[in-house]
C-alpha positions as CSV (number, residue, x, y, z in Angstrom):
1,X,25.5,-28.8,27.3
2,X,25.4,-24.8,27.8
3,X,28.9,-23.4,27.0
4,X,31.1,-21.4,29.9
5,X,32.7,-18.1,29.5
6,X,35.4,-18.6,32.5
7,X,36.7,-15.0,33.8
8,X,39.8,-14.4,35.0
9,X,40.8,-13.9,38.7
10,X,39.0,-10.8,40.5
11,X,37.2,-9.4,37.7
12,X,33.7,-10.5,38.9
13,X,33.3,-7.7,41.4
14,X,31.6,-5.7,38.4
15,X,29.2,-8.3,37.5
16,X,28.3,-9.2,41.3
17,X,27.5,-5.6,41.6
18,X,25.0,-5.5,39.0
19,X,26.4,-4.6,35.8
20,X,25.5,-7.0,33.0
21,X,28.5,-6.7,30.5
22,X,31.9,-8.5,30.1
23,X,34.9,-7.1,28.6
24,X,37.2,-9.3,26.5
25,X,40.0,-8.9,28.6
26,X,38.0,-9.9,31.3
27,X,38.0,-13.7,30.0
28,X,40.3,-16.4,30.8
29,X,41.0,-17.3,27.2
30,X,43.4,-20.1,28.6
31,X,40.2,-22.2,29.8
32,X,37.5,-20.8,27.9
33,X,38.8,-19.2,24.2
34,X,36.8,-17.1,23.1
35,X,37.6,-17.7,19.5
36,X,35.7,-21.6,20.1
37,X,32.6,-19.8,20.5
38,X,30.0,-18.8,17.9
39,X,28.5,-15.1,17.7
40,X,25.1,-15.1,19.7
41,X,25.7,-18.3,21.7
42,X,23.9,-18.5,25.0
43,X,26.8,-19.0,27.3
44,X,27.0,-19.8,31.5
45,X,29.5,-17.1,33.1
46,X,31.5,-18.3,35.6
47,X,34.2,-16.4,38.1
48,X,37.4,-17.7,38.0
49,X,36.5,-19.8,41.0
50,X,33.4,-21.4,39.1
51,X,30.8,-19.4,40.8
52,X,27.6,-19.0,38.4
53,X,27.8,-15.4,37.7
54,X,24.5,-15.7,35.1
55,X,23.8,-16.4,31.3
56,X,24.7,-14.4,28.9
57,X,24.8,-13.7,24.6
58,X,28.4,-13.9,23.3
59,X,30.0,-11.5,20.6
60,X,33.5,-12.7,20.5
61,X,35.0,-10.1,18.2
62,X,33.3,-7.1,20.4
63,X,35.6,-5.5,23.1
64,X,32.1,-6.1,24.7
65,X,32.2,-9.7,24.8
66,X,28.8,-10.8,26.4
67,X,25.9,-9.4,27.9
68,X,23.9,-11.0,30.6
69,X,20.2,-11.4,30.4
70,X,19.5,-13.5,33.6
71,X,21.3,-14.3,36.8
72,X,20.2,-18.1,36.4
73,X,22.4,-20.2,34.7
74,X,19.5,-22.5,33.8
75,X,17.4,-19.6,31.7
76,X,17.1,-20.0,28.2
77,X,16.6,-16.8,25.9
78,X,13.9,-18.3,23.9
79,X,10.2,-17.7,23.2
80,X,8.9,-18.1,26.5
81,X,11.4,-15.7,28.0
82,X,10.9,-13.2,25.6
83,X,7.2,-13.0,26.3
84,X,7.9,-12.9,30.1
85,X,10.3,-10.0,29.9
86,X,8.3,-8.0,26.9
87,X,5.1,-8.2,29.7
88,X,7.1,-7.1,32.8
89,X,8.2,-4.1,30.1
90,X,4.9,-3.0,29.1
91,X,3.3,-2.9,32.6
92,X,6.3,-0.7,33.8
93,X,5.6,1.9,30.8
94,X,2.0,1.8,31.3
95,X,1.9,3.0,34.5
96,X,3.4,6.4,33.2
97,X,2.7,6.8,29.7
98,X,-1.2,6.8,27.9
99,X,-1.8,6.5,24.7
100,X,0.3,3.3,24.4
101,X,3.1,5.5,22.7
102,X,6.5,4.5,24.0
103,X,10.0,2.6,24.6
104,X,8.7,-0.5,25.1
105,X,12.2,-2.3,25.2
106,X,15.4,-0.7,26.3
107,X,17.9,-3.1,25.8
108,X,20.0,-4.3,29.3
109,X,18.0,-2.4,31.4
110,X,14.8,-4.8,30.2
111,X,17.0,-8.0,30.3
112,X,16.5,-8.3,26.5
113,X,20.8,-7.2,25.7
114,X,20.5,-5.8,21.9
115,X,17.2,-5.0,21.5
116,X,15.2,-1.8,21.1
117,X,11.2,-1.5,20.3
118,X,9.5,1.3,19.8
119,X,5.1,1.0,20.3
120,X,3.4,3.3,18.2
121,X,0.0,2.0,19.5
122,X,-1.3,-0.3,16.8
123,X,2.4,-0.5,15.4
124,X,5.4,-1.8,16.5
125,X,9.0,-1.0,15.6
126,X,11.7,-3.6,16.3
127,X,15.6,-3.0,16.2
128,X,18.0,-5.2,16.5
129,X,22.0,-4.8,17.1
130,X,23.5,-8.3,17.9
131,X,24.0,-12.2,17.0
132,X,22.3,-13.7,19.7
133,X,19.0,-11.0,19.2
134,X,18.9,-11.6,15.1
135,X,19.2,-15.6,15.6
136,X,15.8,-14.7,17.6
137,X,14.0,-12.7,14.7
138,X,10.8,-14.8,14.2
139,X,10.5,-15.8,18.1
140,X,10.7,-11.8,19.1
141,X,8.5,-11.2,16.6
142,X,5.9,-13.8,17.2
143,X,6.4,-12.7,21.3
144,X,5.6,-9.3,20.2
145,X,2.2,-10.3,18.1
146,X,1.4,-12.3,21.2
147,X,1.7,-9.9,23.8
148,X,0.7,-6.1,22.3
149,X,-1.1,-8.0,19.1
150,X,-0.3,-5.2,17.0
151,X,-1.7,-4.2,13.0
152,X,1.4,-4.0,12.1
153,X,5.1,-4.4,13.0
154,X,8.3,-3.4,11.4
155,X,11.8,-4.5,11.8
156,X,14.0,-1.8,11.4
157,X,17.6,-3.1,11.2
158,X,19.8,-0.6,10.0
159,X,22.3,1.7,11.4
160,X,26.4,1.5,13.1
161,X,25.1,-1.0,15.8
162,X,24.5,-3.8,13.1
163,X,27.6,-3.0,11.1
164,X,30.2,-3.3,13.5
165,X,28.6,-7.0,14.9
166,X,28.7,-7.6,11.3
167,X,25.0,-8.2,10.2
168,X,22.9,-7.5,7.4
169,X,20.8,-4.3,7.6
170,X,17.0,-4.3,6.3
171,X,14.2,-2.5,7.0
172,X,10.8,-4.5,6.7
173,X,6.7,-4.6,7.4
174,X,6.7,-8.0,8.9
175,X,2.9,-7.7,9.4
176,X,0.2,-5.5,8.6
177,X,0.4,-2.1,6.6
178,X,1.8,1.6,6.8
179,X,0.1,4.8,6.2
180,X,2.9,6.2,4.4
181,X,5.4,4.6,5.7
182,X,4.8,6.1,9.2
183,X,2.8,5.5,12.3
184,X,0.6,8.1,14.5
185,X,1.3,8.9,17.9
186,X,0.4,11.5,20.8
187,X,3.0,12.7,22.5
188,X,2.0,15.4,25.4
189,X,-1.5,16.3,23.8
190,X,0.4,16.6,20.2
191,X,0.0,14.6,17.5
192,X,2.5,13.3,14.9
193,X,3.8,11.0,11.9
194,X,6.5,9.1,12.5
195,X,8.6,8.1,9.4
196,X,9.4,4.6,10.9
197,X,10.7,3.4,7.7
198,X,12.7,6.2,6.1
199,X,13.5,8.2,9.3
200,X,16.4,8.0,12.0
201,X,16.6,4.8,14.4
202,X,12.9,3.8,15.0
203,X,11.3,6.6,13.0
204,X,10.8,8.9,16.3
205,X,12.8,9.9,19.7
206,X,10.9,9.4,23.0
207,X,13.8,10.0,25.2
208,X,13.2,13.7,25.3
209,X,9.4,13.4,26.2
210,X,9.5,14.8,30.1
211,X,11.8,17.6,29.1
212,X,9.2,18.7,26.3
213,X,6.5,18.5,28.6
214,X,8.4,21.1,30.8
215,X,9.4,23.2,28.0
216,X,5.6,23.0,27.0
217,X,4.8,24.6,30.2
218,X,6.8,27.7,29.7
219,X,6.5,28.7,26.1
220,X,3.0,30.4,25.9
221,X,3.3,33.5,24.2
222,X,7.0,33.4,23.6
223,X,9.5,32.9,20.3
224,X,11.0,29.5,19.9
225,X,14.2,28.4,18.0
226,X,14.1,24.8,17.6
227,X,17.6,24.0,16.2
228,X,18.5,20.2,14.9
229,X,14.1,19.6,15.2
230,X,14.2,16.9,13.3
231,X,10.3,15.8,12.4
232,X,9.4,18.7,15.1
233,X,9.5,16.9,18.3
234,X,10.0,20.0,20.1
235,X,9.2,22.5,18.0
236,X,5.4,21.2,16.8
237,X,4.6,20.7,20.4
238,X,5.6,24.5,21.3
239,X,3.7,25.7,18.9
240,X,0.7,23.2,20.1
241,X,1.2,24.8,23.8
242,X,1.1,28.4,22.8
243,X,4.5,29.9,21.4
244,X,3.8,32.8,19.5
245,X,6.1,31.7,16.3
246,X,8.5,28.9,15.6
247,X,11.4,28.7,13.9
248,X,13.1,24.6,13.0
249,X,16.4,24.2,11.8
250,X,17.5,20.8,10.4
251,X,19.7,20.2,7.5
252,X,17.7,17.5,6.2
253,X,14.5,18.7,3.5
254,X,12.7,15.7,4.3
255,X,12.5,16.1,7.8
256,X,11.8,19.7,7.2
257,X,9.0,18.5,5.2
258,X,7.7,16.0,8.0
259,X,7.8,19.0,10.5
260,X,5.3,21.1,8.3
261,X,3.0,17.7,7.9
262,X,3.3,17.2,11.5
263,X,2.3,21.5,11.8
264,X,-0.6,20.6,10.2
265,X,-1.8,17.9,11.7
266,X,-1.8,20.2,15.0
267,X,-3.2,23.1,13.3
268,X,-0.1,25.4,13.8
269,X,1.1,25.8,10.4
270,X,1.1,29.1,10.2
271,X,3.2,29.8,13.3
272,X,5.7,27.3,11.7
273,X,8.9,28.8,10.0
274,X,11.3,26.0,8.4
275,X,15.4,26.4,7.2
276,X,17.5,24.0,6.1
277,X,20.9,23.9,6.5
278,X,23.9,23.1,8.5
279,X,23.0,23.9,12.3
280,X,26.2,26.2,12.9
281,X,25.8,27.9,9.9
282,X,21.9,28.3,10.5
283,X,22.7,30.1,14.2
284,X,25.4,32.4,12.5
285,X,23.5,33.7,9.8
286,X,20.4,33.9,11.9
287,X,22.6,36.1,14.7
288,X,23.8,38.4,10.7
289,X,20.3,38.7,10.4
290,X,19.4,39.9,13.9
291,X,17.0,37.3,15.0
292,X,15.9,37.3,18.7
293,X,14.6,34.5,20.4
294,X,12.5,34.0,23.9
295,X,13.9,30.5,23.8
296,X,16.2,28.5,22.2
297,X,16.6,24.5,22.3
298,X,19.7,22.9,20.7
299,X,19.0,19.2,20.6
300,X,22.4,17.6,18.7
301,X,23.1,14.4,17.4
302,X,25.2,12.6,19.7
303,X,28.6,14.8,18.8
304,X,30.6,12.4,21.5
305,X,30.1,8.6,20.1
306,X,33.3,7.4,21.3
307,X,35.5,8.1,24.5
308,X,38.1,8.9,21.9
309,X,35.9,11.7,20.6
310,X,35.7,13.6,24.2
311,X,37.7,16.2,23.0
312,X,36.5,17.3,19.7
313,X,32.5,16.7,20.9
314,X,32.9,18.9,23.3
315,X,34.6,21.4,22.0
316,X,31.3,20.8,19.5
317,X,29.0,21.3,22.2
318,X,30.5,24.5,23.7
319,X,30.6,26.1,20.5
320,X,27.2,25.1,19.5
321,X,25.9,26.4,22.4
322,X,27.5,29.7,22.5
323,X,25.8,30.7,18.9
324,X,22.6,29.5,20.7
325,X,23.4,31.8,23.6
326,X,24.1,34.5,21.2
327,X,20.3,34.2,19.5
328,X,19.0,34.9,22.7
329,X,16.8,37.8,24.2
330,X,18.5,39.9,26.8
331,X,16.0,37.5,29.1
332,X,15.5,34.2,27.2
333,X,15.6,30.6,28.1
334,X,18.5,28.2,26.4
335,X,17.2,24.1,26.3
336,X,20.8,22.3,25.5
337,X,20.5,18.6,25.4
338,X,22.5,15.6,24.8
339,X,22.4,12.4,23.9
340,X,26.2,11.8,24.6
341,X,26.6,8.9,27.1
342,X,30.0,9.7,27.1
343,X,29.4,13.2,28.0
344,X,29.6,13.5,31.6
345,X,26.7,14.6,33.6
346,X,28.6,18.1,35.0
347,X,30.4,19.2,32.0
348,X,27.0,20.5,30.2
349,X,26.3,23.1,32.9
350,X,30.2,23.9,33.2
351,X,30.3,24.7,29.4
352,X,27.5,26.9,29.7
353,X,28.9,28.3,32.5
354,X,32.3,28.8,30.5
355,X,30.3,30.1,27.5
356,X,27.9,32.7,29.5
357,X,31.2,34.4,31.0
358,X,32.7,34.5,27.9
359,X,29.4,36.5,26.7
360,X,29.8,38.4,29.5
361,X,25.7,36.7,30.6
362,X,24.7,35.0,33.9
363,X,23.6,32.0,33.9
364,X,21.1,30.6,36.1
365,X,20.6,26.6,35.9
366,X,16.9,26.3,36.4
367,X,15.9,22.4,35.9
368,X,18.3,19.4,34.4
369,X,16.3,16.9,32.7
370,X,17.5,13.0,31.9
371,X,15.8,9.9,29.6
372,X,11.4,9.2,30.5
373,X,10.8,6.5,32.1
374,X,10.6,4.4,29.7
375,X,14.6,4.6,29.3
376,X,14.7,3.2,32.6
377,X,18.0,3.3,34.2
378,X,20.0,0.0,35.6
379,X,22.2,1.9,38.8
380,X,25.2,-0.6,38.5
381,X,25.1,0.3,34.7
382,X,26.0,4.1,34.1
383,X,25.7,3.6,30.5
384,X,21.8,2.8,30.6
385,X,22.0,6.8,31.5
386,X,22.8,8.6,28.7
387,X,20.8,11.7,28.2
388,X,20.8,15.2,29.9
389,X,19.0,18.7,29.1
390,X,19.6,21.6,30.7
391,X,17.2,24.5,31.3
392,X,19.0,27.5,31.8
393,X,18.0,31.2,32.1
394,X,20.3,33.6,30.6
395,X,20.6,37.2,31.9
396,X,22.9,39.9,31.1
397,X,25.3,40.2,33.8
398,X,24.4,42.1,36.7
């Protein structure tokens, strides 16, 4: 018999509206202890009254105590379901994306709570972050051979997520081989590498895709500061849609390294111009050294992981994007993005608003970007919308 997480009087409202997460102090621990239960159980949740409120995977030492994958007390998470939801997945991306490069799986928002894949075309990245999700290793693997039939697939099970549930982190080729340890993509007309075995989360960062596509559109001809670029996500592809010159700043060598390999496998090498070094200190001694640029995109880590880190991040982000501000031509274009889900949709455009008057420059908010479509975005769930970019045109002041 399927377990029951009971919740306590008048805190089902949230879940009825569609959000698919229960808090900890949400449960009535009197009739259903949360302590009883194992981590990754399938569980029924119930309002205090008994309603069915859906089935859900428990964590009961996370604040975030279970996640609902269905609405139907009777669904099982198992192989079947897995195959069902990884279909409805695909078809959604395909309809916006070629290439069969992608976010296949976005965790709530694709009813799969705890799981992220990554399609490469012929290769599949997997990432997993709870109990319930790593008790199902070989059945989402063997979905995922069934459904994309893939060369090869990787589960890449590092990172916070999997230390704070308490799970062992690996990284392994499950089936097939690698070219280097990275898989090809196209991502608007640009190719790339994708270190999915040595580099950050799945090796690559589609979130950004639309808002490089608009950049693309606007940098023919121009200079281009590409500052935290990673493997060159933004920076290769402005060099692939005409910048004159581009400069990447990333204090890691390796990526550096990946950026120059990714250059070349676009045939803009030689427009390519790599430092290495600490972001802020990059923009300062870049402003010593009177460098000018037509545009300038600032694409952070997220600096605001926890609500308790508000503060400090964006006292982070306002700074980092007044050196940015300061790098630019008296007419230039500043990209700022975020990846803060904790950073609240208005404050970007206020801090640059804040930092162009303290420049004495007028800024002119020209497009905000968000995540592609395949981040899709559950409305009763506000975190499933976590990333922002801001395209602003920065004049002197008139």
């Amino acid at each position: 018999m399927t377990a029951v997480l009971r919740l306590k009087p008048k805190t089902e409202r949230r879940i009825k509206g569609g959000h698919c997460w229960v808090y900890s102090n949400e449960v009535d621990i009197q009739q259903t202890p949360l302590k009883l239960l194992q981590p990754g159980q399938q569980v029924v949740v119930e309002s205090a009254s008994g309603q069915v409120l859906g089935r859900a995977l428990v964590s009961p030492q996370q604040l975030i105590c279970a996640r609902l994958f269905s609405r139907n007390a009777q669904q099982e998470l198992d192989r079947s379901w897995l195959v069902h939801r990884l279909k409805i997945a695909m078809s959604g991306r395909e309809l916006w994306y070629p290439h069969q490069c992608y976010r296949w799986v976005y965790g709530d928002s694709d009813a799969l709570p705890g799981l992220v894949i990554d399609r490469f075309g012929d290769v599949v990245v997997i990432q997993i972050s709870n109990e319930g999700m790593e008790l199902l290793r070989d059945d989402i693997v063997a979905a995922v051979d069934q459904v994309a039939k893939p060369a090869a697939i990787v589960l890449k099970n590092d990172g916070k997520l999997r230390a704070a549930a308490g799970l062992e982190e690996y990284v392994e080729v499950v089936k097939g081989e690698l070219q280097d340890d990275c898989a090809p993509l196209v991502e608007n007309d640009t190719r790339f590498m994708a270190p999915v075995i040595a580099g950050q989360k799945t090796g690559w960062f589609y979130d950004h895709r639309d808002n490089r596509a608009r950049l693309n559109t606007l940098v023919a001809g121009k200079r281009v500061l590409d500052v935290f670029s990673y493997i060159g996500g933004w920076g290769v592809q402005a060099a692939r849609h005409g910048a004159s010159e581009v400069h990447c700043v990333d204090a890691s060598a390796q990526a550096l390294d990946w950026v120059e390999q990714n250059a070349g496998l676009n045939d803009v090498a030689d427009k390519l111009h790599c430092w290495q070094g600490d972001a802020f200190a990059a923009l300062k001694q870049l402003k010593d050294d009177g460098e000018r640029f037509d545009i300038v995109v600032v694409d952070p880590p997220a600096l605001i992981p926890r609500r308790k880190d508000i503060k400090a991040g964006e006292q982070a982000y306002r700074r980092l994007n007044q050196l940015a501000m300061r790098l630019l031509q008296r007419d230039g274009l500043l990209v700022s993005g975020s990846c803060s889900m904790n950073l609240g949709d208005d404050r970007l455009p206020d801090m640059l608003r804040i930092v162009g008057r303290e420049l004495d420059r007028e800024v002119l908010i020209q497009h905000l970007g968000s995540q592609g479509a395949d981040h899709p975005v559950l409305p009763a769930v506000a975190e499933t919308r976590y990333l922002k970019a801001v395209f602003a045109r920065v004049l002197p002041t008139r």
